[in-house]
C-alpha positions in Angstrom: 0.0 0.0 0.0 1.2 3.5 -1.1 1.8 5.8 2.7 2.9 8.2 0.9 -0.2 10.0 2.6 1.4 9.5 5.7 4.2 12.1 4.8 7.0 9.3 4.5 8.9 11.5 2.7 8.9 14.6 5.1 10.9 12.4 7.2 13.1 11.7 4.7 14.3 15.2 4.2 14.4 16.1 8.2 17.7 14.3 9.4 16.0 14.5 13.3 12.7 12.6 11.6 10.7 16.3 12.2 7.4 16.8 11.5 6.2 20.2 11.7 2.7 20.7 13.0 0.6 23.8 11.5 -2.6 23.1 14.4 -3.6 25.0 17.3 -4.2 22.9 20.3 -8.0 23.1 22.1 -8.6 24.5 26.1 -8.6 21.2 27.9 -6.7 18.7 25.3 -5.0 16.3 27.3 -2.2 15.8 24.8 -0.5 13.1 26.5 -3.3 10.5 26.7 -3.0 8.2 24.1 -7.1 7.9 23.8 -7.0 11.3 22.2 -4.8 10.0 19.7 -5.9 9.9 16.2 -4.3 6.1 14.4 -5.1 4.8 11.4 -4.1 0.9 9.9 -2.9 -0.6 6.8 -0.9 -3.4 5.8 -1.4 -4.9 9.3 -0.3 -2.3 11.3 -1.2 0.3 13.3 -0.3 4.1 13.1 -0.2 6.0 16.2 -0.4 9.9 14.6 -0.5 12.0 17.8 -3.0 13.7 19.4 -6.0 15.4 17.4 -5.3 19.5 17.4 -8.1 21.0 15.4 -11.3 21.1 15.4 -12.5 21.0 12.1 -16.5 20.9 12.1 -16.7 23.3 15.6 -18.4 21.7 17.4 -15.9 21.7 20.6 -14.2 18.8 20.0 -10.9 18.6 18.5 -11.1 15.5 15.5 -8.3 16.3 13.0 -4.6 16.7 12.8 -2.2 18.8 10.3 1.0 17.4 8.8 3.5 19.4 6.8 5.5 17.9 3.4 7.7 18.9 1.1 4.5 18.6 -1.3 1.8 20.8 0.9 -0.1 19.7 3.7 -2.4 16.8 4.7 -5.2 16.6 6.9 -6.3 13.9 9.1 -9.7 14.1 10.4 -12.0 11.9 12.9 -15.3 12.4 11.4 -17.1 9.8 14.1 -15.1 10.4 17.5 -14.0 6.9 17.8 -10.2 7.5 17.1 -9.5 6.0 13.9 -8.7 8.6 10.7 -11.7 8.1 8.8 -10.9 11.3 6.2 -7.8 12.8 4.4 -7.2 15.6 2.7 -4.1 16.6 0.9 -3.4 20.4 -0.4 -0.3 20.5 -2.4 1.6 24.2 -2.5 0.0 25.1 -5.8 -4.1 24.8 -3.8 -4.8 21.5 -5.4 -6.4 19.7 -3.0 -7.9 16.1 -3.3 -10.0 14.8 -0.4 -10.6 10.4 0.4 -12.9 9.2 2.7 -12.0 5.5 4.9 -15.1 2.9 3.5 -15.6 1.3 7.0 -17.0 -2.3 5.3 -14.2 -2.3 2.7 -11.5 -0.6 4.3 -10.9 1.1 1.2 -9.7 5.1 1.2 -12.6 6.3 -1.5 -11.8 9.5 -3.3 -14.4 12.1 -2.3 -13.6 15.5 -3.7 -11.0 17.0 -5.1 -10.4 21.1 -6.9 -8.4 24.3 -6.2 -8.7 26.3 -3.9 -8.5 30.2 -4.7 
């Protein structure tokens, strides 16, 4: 399976293994309990991604996380509140942006939208 999504290559290119959050972190967050973690699977495994930083659809809860690449950004978002990354969205640095949603009977990232913004 292709993790590119992930942002392999960003820690390629940091020789510390850096990732560089753009996200501002909610009153109350307990960043340092793994339940408010946001993970995702594939190939078997599990990915741990860190504590969810944003909240994306405002309604007090923060469900989404913000990873920075050589390419643009990428968005992880909780749409349900159970933990696992069930929407991505990548924005490249020219505003292309292309959006896939988790199919939770297939497992199966299903493209959703995709544009420009601007």
């Amino acid at each position: 399976m292709d993790m590119s999504f992930l942002g392999d290559e960003s820690f390629a290119d940091d020789p510390d293994g850096a990732v560089h959050d753009v996200a501002q972190v909610m009153p109350g967050d307990d960043l340092d309990d793994p339940g408010n973690h946001l993970w995702m699977h594939a190939d078997g495994r599990v990915w741990d991604l860190g504590p969810a930083e944003l909240d994306t659809d405002d309604d007090g809860v923060s469900d989404s996380l913000t990873r920075n690449g050589p390419d643009g950004i990428t968005v992880y978002t909780d749409s349900d509140r159970d933990g696992q990354v069930d929407k991505i969205t990548n924005v490249d640095t020219q505003g292309v942006f292309s959006s896939r949603a988790l199919d939770p009977d297939s497992g199966i990232w299903v493209p959703t939208d995709s544009g420009r913004l601007g």
